[in-house]
C-alpha positions as CSV (number, residue, x, y, z in Angstrom):
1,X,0.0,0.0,0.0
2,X,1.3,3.4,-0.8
3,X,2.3,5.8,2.3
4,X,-0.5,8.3,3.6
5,X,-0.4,10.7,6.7
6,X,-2.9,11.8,9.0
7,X,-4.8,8.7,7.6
8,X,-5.7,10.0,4.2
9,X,-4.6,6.9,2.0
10,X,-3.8,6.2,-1.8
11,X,-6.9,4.5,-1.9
12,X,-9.1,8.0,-0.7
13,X,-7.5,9.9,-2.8
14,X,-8.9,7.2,-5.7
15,X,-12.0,7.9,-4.6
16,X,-12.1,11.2,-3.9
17,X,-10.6,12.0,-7.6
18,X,-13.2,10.1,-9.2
19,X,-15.9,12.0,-7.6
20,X,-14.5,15.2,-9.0
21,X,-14.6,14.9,-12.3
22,X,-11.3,16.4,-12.7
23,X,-9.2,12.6,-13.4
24,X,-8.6,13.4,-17.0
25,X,-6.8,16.8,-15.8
26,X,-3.6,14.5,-13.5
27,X,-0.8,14.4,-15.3
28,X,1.8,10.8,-15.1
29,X,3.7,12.6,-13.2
30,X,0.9,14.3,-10.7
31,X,-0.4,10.2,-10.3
32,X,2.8,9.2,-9.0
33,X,3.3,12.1,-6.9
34,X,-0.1,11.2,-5.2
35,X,0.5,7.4,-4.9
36,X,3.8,8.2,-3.0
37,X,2.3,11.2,-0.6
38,X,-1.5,10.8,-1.0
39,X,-1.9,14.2,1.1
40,X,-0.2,16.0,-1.9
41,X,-1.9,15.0,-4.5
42,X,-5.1,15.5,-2.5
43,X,-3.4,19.1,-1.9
44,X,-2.9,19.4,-6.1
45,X,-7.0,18.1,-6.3
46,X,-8.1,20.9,-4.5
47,X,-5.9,23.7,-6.4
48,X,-7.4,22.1,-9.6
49,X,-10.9,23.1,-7.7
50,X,-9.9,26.2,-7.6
51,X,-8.2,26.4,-11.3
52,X,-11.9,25.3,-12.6
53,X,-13.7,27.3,-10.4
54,X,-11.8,30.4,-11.4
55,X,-13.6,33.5,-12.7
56,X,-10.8,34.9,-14.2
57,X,-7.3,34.6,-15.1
58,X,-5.9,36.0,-11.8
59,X,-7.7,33.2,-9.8
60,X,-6.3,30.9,-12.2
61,X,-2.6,31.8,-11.8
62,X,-3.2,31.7,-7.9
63,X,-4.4,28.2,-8.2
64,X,-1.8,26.9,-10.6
65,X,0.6,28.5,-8.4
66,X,-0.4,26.6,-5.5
67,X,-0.6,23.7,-7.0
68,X,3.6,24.5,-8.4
69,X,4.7,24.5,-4.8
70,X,2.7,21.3,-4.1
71,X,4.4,19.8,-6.6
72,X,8.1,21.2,-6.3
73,X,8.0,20.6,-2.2
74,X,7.1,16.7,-2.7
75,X,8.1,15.9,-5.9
76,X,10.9,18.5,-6.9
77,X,9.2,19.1,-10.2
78,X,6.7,21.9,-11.6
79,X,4.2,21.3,-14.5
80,X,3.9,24.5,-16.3
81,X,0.8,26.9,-16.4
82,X,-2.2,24.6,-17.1
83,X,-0.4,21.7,-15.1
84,X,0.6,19.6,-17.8
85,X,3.8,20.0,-18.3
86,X,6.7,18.3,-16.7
87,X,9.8,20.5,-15.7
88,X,11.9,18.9,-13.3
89,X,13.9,21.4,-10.8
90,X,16.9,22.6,-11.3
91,X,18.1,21.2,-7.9
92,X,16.2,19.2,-5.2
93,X,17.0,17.1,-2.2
94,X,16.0,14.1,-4.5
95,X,19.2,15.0,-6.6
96,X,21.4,13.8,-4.1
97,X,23.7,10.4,-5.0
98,X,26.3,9.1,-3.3
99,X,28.8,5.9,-3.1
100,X,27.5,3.0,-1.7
101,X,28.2,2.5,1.7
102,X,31.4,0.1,2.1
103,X,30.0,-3.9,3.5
104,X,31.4,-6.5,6.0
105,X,32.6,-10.1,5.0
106,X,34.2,-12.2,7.5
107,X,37.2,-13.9,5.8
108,X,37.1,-16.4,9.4
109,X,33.5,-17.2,9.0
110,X,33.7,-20.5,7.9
111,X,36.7,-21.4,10.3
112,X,34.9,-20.0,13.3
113,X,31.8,-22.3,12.8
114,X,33.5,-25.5,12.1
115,X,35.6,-25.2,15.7
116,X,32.5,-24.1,17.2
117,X,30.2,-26.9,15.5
118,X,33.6,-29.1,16.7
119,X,33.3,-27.3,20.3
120,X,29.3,-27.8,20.7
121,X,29.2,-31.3,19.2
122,X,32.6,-32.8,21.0
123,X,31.4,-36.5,21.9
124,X,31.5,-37.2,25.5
125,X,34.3,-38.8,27.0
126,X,34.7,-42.9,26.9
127,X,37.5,-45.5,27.8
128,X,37.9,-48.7,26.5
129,X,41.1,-49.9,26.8
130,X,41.0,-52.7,24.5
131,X,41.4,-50.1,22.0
132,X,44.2,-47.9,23.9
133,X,47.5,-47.9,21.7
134,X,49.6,-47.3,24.7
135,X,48.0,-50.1,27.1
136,X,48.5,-52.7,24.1
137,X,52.5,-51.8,24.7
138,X,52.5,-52.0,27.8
139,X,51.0,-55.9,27.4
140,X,53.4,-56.9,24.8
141,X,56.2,-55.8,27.7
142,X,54.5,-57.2,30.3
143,X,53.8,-61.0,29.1
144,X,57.1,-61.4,27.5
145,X,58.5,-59.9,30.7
146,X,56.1,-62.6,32.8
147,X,56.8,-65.3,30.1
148,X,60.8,-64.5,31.2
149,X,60.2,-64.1,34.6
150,X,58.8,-67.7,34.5
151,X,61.4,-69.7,32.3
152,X,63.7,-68.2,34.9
153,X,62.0,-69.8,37.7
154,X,61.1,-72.8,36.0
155,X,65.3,-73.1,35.3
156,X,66.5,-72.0,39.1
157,X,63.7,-74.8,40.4
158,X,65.5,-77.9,38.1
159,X,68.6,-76.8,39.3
160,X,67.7,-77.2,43.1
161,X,66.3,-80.6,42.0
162,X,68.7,-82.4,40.2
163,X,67.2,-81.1,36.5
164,X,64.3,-83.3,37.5
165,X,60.4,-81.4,37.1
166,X,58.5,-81.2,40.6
167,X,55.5,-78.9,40.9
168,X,57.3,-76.8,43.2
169,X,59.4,-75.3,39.8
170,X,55.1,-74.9,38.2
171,X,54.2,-72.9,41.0
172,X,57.3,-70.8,41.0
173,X,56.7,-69.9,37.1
174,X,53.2,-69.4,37.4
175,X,53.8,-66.8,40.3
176,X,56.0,-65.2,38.8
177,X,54.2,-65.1,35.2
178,X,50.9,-64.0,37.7
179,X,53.0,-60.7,39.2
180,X,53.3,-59.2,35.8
181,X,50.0,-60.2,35.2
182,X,49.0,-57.5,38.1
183,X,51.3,-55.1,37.0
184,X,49.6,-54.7,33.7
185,X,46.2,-54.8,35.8
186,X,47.3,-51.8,37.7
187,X,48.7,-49.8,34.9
188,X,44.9,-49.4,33.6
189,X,43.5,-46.9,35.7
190,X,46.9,-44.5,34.8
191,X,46.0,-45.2,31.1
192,X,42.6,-44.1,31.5
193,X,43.2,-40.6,33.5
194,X,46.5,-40.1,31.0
195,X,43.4,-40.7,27.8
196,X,41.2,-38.5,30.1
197,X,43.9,-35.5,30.2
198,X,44.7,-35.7,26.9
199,X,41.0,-35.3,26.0
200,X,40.6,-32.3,28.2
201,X,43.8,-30.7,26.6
202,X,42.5,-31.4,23.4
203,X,39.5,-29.7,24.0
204,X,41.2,-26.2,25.5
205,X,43.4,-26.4,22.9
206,X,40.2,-26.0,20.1
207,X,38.9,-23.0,22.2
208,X,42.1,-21.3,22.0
209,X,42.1,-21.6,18.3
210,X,38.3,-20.7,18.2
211,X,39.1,-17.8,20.3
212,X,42.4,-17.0,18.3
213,X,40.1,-16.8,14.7
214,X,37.7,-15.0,16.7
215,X,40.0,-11.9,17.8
216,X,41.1,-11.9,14.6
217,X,37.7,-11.6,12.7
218,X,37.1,-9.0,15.7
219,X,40.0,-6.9,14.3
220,X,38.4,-6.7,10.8
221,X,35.0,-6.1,11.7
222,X,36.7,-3.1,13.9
223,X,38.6,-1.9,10.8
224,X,35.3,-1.8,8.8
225,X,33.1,0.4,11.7
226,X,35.8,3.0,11.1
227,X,35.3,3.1,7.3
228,X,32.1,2.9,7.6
229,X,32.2,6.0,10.1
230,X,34.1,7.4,7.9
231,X,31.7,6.9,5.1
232,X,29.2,8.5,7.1
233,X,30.5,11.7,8.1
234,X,31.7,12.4,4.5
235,X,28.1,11.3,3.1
236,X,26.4,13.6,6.1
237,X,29.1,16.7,4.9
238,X,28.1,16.3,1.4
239,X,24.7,16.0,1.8
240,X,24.6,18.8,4.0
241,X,26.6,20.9,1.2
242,X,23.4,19.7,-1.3
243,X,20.7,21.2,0.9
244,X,22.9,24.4,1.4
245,X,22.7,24.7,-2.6
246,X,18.7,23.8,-2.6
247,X,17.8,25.9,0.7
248,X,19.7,28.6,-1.7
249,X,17.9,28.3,-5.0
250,X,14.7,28.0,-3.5
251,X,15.4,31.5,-1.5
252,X,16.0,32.7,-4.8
253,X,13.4,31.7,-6.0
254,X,11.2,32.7,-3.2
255,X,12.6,36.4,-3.3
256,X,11.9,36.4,-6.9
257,X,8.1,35.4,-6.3
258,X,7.7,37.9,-3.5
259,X,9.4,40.8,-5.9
260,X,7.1,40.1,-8.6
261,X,3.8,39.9,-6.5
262,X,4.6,43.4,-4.7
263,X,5.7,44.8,-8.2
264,X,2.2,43.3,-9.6
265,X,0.9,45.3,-6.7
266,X,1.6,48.8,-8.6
267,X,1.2,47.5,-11.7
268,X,5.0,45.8,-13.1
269,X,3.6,42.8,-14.0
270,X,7.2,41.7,-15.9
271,X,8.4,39.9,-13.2
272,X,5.3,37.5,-12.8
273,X,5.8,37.0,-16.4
274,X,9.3,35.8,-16.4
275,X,8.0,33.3,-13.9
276,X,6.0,32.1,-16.4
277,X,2.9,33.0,-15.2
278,X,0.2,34.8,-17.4
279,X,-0.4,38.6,-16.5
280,X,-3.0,38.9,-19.6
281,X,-6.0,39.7,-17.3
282,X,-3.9,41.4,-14.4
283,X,-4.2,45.0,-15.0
284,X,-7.6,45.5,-15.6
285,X,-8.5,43.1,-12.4
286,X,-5.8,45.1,-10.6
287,X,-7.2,48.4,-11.5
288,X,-10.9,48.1,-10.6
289,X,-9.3,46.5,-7.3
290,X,-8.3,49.7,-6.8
291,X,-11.3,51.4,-7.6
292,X,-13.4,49.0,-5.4
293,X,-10.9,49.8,-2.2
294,X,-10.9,53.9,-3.0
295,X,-14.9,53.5,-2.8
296,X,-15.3,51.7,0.4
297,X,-12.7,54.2,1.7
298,X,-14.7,57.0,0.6
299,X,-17.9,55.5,1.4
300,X,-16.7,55.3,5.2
301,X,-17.3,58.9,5.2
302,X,-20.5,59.1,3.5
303,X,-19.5,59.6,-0.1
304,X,-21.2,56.3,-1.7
305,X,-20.7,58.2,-5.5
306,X,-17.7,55.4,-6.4
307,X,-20.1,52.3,-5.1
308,X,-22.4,53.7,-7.2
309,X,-20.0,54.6,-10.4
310,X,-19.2,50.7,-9.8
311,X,-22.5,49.3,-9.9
312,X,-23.3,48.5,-6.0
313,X,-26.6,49.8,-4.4
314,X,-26.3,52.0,-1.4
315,X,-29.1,52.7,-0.5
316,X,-29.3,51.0,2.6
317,X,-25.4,52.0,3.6
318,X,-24.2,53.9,7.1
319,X,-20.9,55.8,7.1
320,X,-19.0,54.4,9.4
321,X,-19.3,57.9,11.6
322,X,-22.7,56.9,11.8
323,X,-22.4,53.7,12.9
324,X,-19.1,54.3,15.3
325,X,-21.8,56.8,17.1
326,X,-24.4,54.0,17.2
327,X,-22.0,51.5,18.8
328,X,-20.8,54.2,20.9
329,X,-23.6,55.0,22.5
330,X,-24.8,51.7,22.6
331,X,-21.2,50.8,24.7
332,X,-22.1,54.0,27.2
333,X,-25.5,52.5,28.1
334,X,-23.9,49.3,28.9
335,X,-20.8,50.7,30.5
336,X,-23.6,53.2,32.6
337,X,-25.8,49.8,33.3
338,X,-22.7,47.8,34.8
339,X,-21.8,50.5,36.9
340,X,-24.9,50.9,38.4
341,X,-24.8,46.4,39.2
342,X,-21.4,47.1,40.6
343,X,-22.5,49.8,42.8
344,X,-25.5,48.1,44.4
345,X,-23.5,44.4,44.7
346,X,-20.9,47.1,46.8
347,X,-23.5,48.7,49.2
348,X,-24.9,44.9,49.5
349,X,-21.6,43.4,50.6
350,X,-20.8,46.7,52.8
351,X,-24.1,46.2,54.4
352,X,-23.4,42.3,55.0
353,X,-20.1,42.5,56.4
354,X,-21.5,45.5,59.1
355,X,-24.1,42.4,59.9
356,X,-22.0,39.9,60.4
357,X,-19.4,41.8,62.4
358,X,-22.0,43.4,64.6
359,X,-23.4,39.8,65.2
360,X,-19.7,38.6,66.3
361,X,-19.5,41.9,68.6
362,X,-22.6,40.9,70.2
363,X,-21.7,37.4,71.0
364,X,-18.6,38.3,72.4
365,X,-20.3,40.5,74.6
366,X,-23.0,38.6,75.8
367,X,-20.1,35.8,76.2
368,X,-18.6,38.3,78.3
369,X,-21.8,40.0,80.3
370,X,-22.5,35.6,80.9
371,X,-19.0,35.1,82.7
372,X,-19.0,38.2,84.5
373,X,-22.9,37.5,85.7
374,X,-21.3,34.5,87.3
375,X,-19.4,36.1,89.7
376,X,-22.8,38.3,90.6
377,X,-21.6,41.4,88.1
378,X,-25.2,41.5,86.0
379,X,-23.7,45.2,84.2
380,X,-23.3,43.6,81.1
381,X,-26.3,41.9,80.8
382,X,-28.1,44.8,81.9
383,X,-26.1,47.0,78.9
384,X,-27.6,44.5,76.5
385,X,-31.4,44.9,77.6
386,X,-31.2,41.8,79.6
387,X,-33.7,42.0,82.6
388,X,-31.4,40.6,85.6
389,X,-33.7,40.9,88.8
390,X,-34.1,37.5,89.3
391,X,-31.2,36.5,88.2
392,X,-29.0,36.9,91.5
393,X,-31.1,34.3,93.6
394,X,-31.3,31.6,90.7
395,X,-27.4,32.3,90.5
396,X,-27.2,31.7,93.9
397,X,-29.5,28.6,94.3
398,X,-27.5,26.9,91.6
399,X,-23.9,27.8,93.3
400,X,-25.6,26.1,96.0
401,X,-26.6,23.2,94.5
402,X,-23.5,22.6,92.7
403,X,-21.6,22.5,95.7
404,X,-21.8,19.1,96.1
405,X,-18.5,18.4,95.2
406,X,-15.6,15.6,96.5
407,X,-16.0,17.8,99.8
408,X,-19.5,16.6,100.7
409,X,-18.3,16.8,104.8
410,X,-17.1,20.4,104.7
411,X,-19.2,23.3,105.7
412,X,-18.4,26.4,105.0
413,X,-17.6,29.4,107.0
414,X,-18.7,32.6,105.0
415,X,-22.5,32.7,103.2
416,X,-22.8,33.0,99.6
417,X,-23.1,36.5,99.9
418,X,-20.0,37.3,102.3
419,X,-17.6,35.6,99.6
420,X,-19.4,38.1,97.1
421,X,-18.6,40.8,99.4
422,X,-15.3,39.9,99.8
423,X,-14.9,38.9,96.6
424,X,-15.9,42.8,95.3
425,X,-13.5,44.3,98.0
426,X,-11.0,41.9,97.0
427,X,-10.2,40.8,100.6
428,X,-9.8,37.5,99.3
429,X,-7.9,35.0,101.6
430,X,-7.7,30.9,101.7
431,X,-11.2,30.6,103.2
432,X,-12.9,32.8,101.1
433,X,-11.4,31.1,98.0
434,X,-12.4,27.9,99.4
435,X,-15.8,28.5,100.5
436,X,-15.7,29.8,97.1
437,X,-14.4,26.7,95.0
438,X,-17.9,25.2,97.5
439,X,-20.2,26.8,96.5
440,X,-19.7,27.2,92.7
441,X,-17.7,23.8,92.3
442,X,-14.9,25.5,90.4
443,X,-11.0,27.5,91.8
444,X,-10.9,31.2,92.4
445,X,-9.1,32.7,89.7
446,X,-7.3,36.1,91.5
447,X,-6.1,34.6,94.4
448,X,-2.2,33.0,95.1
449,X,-3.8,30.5,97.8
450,X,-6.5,28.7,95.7
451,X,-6.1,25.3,94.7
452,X,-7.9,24.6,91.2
453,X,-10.9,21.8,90.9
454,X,-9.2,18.7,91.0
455,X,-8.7,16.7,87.8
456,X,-11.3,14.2,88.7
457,X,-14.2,16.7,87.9
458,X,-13.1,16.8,84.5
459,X,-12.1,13.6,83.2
460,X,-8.4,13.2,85.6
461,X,-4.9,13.8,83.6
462,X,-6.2,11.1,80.7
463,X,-8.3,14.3,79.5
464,X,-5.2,16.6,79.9
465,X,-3.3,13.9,78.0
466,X,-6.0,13.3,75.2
467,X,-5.3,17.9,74.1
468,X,-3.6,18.5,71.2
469,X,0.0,19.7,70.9
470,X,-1.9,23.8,70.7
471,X,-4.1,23.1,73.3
472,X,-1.3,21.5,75.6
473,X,0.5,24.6,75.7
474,X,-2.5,26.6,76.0
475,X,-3.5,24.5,79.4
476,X,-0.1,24.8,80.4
477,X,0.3,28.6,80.3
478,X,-3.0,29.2,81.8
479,X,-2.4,26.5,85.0
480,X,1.5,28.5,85.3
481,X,-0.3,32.0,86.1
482,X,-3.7,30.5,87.4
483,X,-3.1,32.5,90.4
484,X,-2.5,35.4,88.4
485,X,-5.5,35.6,86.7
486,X,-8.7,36.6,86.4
487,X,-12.2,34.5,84.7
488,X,-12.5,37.1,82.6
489,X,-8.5,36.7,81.0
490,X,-9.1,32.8,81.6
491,X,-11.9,33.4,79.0
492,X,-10.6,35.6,76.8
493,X,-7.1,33.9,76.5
494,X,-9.4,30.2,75.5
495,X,-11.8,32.3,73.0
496,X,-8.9,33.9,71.4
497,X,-6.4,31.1,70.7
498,X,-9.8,29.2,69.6
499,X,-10.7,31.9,67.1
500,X,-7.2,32.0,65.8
501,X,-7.5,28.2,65.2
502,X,-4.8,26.9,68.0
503,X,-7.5,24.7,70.0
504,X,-9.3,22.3,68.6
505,X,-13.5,21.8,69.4
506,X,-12.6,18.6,71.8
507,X,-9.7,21.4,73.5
508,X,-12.4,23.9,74.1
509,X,-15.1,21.4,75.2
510,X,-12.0,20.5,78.4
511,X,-11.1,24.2,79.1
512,X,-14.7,24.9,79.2
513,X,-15.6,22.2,81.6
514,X,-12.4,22.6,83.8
515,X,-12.6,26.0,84.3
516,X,-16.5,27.1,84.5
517,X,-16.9,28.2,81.1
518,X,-20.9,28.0,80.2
């Protein structure tokens, strides 16, 4: 299949030239061009559109032209003013030749795979010793030495009896013929491990050669990257030297094109000419161009006499005075109307944000008025429009009644309202702080005598271990200068570091319950 891109194939391009009507006007060399790029000659299809849609000759050239650079960029050739033509150009990238790149043959290819087919199919090692060259010397030496050994025995045994046989002189030659017998016996296993090296040496001996051919096929193949390197880098240089040349011409050319177009532009139409492309119909096109483009200009201002002189009805025109004052006054309503939204969402928000922040001051101080009507201060309560009157006795009734703490055996010494008294004069002592911590079940925060509610009431030291890391130090710092200070700067330190995000919800809930916050 030919090549496409972007999915457009040889075979769509088939198609899509049938449909057009336009096959009979693709040249040989147009058809090839589109089998090898399909996207180009689809490119060409649609400037031959344009060519047979044209109107007039200056349409025509434009679409011939386009079609030229088609052409020239894929297939480094042009095809003259009606596209039939063949001219190939003067220089392209597919003028570039050069030597064939310089090959490989291993002159130790056939050596290297017979000692490797020798290495990888090397029979497995056997003894038989039957067939042993060396043992079958030995055995010649050993029987004639044994059939020696006995004759001599045999003779020494006739002489001890007179030259008469006895089978004491047998059993002496057949010992003796038996001990070189076993000396032969012995002498197999040597054979065998002396067959065994030798088949061992015989095999290192074949890797060194294989190894041997090997570096030396190594050493050509190294000689031949460097040519071929070599090759490389001169090919690269002189290709690079042939694109210089076409990146040239074609700038040339390009200049040329742009020089004759702008000269076209004022009426020189010799350079398009000596491109070879046909000025016939240029002028007059050119000149009512002009005319059209001095009429709209006029016409901007209200004179419509060169529309009309041209033909065109304007009877229905606006200067463009008229309409820039339509579209300006149309933008100042607008510009007016969004003013007016931005304004009001402004004074919206404004208003909002005074709500909210007056909400957040009147929490705080009824927060405040609530803590300091504990300690029997109803002033701001009462600045809030609260009605206090029977607020002091409920208070008090309550203190009482939460006073049924770990102590249950201890009375107190001063009433409820003598540690108010005292408590206003601030002739706080022990007592008073104690009969205090009694009656409201919580410490006495402006005296250095008072012990604070013991852990117990809220949970023990798990609780104070379960704070985060912020509200650790928070507790800490507060229990350091308890003595020090007052509900209302217990309060306000807790709130604060709250607010600001150091205590967490499960923090405040503790600090709330250890130290009397309601």
């Amino acid at each position: 299949m030919a090549g496409s891109t972007l999915g457009y194939t040889w075979e769509d391009f088939l198609k899509e030239l049938e449909g057009s009507g336009l096959k009979g006007q693709f040249s040989e060399a147009d058809m090839r061009l589109a089998q090898e790029h399909p996207d180009a000659g689809r490119s060409i299809l649609s400037y031959k559109r344009d060519y047979a849609n044209a109107t007039n000759d200056q349409a025509r050239a434009l679409a011939n032209a386009g079609a030229e650079r088609v052409r020239s960029s894929f297939g480094g050739y042009t095809a003259g003013e009606d596209g039939s033509q063949y001219y190939r150009d003067s220089l392209s990238p597919r003028d570039f030749s050069y030597a064939e790149a310089p090959s490989f043959t291993s002159r130790y290819d056939g050596q290297i795979q017979e000692l490797l087919r020798g290495l990888v199919n090397r029979p497995a090692f056997s003894y038989d010793v039957e067939k042993d060259p060396l043992y079958s010397q030995y055995r010649k030496q050993y029987i004639r030495e044994g059939q020696r050994a006995s004759a001599d025995a045999m003779g020494q045994a006739a002489a001890m009896s007179g030259g008469l046989p006895s089978s004491y002189a047998g059993t002496a030659a057949g010992q003796a013929a038996n001990y070189y017998n076993a000396q032969l016996t012995d002498k197999i296993p040597e054979l065998e491990q002396y067959a065994y090296q030798k088949y061992m040496n015989d095999f290192d001996m074949d890797r060194v050669k294989l190894q041997s051919v090997q570096d030396a096929d190594n050493v050509d193949y190294q000689r031949y990257l460097g040519q071929l390197n070599q090759y490389n880098t001169d090919r690269s240089f002189a290709y690079g030297q042939h694109m210089d040349e076409v990146a040239n011409q074609r700038q040339n050319q390009a200049e040329l094109w742009d020089r004759a177009q702008t000269a076209a532009q004022y009426g020189d139409y010799k350079g398009l000419s000596g491109l070879g492309v046909d000025t016939a119909g240029y002028q007059s096109q050119q000149e009512r161009q002009r005319a059209v483009d001095d009429a709209l200009l006029r016409a901007q201002y209200g004179d419509y006499s060169g529309l009309q002189a041209l033909g065109i009805d304007t009877s229905g025109y606006l200067s463009s005075q008229d309409m820039w004052q339509r579209e300006m006054d149309y933008q100042r309503e607008q510009d007016a109307l969004a003013q007016q939204n931005w304004e009001r969402q402004f004074s919206y928000g404004q208003s909002q944000d005074a709500l909210a922040r007056d909400q957040d001051d009147y929490q705080r101080r009824l927060q405040m008025a609530q803590l300091q009507a504990q300690y029997g201060d109803y002033s701001g309560l009462q600045a809030l429009g609260v009605d206090t009157s029977g607020y002091e006795g409920a208070e008090a009734g309550a203190a009482s009644a939460r006073s049924g703490g770990e102590e249950t055996d201890y009375k107190p010494v001063n009433s409820w309202d003598q540690v108010k008294d005292q408590i206003e004069t601030g002739a706080v002592g022990a007592q008073t702080a104690r009969d205090y911590e009694y009656y409201t079940g919580r410490p006495y925060f402006n005296g250095a005598d008072v012990t604070p509610v013991e852990y117990s009431m809220t949970g023990g030291q798990q609780m104070v271990d379960s704070l985060s890391a912020g509200g650790r130090n928070v507790y800490n710092m507060i229990e350091s200068k308890l003595g020090g200070l007052t509900k209302s700067q217990v309060l306000e330190t807790i709130l604060t570091n709250y607010e600001q995000g150091n205590i967490t919800d499960s923090d405040f809930e503790f600090f709330a319950a250890r130290y009397g916050i309601e």
